[in-house]
C-alpha positions in Angstrom: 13.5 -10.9 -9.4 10.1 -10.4 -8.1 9.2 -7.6 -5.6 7.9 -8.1 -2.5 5.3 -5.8 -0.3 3.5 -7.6 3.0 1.1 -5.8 5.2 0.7 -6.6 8.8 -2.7 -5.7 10.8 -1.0 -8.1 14.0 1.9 -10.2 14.5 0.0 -13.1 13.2 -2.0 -11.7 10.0 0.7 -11.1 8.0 0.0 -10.8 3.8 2.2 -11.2 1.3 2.2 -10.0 -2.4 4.7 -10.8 -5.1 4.4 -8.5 -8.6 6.4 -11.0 -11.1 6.9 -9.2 -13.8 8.3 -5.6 -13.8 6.5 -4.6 -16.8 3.3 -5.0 -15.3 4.2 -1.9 -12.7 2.5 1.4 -13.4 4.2 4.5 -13.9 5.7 6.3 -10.9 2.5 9.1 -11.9 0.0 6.2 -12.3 0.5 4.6 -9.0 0.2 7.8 -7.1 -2.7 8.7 -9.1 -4.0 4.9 -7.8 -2.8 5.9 -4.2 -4.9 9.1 -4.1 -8.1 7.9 -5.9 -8.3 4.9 -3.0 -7.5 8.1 -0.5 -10.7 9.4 -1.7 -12.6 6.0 -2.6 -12.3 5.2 1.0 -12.7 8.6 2.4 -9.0 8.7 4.4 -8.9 11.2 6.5 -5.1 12.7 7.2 -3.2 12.4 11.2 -0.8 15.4 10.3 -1.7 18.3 12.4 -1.4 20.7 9.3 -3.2 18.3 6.9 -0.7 17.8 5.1 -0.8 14.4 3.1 2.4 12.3 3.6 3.5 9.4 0.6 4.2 7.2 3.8 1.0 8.4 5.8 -1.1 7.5 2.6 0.2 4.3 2.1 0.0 3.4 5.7 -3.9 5.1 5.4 -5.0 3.6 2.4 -4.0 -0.5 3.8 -5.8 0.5 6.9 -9.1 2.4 5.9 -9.3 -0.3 3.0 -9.0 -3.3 6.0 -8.0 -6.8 6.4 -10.2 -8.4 4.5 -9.1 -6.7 0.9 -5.5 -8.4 1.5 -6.8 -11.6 3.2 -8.9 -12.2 -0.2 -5.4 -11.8 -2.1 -7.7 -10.3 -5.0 -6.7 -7.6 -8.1 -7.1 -4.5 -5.9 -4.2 -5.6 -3.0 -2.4 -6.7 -6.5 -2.6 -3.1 -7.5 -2.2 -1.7 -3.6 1.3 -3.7 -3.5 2.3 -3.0 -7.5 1.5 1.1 -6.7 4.1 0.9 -3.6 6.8 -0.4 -4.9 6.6 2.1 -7.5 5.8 4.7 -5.6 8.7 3.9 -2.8 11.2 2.5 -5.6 12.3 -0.3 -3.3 11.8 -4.4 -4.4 10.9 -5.1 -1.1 8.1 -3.1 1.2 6.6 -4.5 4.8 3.5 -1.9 5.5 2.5 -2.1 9.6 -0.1 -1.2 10.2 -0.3 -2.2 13.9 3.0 -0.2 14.6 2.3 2.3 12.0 5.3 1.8 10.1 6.7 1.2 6.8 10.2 -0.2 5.8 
């Protein structure tokens, strides 16, 4: 069964990605490995009072610092954004909003 992560930037841009195959996941330590070299790639900054780095906040920060346009091309790096959550959350199924700031 394939797994399924969409990110939302408004209620009508709405991106889906499917990851097929199971065996082409990373590791649980390679996709946050993935998830904090984009944190720094794209210079995230953290909204926690105490700095502190969430799994939740990065994923949320990563989709928005990288923008719309990476997941509106539907190119390799939102194939790797989407395979690195569903590792990294364990769930087949992930809907990242970013206009509510929310992830379930």
């Amino acid at each position: 069964m394939p797994s399924t992560v969409t990110v939302t930037f408004a209620r009508d841009r709405e991106y889906v990605f499917k990851v097929q195959d199971s065996s082409a996941r990373p590791s649980h330590d390679e996709a946050q490995q993935w998830l904090d070299r984009e944190w720094s790639d794209l210079d995230c900054t953290t909204s926690h009072p105490l700095g502190k780095v969430l799994t939740l906040d990065k994923i949320l920060t990563v989709a928005k610092y990288a923008g719309e346009k990476h997941f509106a091309e539907g190119g390799r790096w939102a194939t790797e954004y989407a395979r690195a959550v569903i590792t990294t959350l364990e769930r087949d199924t992930v809907h990242v909003d970013i206009a509510e700031w929310v992830v379930g």
